[in-house]
C-alpha positions as MATLAB code, in Angstrom:
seq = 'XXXXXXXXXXXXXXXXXXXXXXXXXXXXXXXXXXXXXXXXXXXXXXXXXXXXXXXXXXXXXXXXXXXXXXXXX';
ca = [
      19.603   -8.475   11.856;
      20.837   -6.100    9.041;
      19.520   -5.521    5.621;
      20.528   -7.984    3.051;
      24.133   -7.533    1.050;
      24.604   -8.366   -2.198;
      26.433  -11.476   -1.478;
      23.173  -12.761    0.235;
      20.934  -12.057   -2.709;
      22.859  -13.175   -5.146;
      22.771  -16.423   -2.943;
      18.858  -16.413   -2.783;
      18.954  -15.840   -6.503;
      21.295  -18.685   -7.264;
      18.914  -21.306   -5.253;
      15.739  -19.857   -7.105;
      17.624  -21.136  -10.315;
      18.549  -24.227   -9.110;
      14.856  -25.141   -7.730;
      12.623  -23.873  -10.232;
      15.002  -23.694  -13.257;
      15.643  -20.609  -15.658;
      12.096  -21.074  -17.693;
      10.116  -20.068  -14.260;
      12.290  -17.056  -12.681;
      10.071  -14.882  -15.251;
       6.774  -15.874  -14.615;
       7.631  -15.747  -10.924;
       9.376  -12.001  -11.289;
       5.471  -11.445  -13.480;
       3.376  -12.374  -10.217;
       5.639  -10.858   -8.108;
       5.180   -7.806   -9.808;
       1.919   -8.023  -10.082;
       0.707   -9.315   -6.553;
       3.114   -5.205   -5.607;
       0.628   -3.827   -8.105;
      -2.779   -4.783   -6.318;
      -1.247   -4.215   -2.871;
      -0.355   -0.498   -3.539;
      -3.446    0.061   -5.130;
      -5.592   -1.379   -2.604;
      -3.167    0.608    0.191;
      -3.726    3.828   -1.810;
      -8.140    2.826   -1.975;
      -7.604    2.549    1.979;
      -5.660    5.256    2.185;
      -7.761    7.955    0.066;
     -11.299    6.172    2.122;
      -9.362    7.182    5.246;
      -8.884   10.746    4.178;
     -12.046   11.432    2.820;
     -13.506   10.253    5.994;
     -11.513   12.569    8.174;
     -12.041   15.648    5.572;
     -15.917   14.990    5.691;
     -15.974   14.788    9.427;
     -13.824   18.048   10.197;
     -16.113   19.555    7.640;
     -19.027   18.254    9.619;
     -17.271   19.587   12.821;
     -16.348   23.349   11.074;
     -20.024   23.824   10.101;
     -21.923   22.711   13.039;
     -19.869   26.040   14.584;
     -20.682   28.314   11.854;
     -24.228   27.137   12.488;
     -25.927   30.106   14.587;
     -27.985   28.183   17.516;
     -31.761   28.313   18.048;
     -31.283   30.432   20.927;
     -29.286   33.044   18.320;
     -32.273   33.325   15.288;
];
């Protein structure tokens, strides 16, 4: 299964407009775009939590060996 050619969306497109008419294509191309909105941003909210996570636990990791030991003072 390939990636879609134009001939195939132009079919998709052409049954949208029959089924929901011309006055709703809009307000379904709105939603659309704004459902892609939230996703990315919660993606990128994941994302950056993930990273922080790592970052403070490498931190955590680089100064427990800086740390001189009991043993050491």
């Amino acid at each position: 299964m390939g990636s879609l050619g134009a001939g195939e969306i132009i079919l998709i497109l052409v049954i949208f407009l029959l089924l929901f008419g011309a006055k709703r294509l809009p307000d379904f191309a709105r939603s659309l775009g704004k459902s892609l909105k939230e996703f990315k941003k919660a993606t990128s909210e994941i994302t950056d939590e993930i990273d922080s996570a790592v970052n403070s636990k490498e931190e955590n990791k680089e100064t427990k060996k800086t740390e001189p030991k009991d043993s050491e003072k």
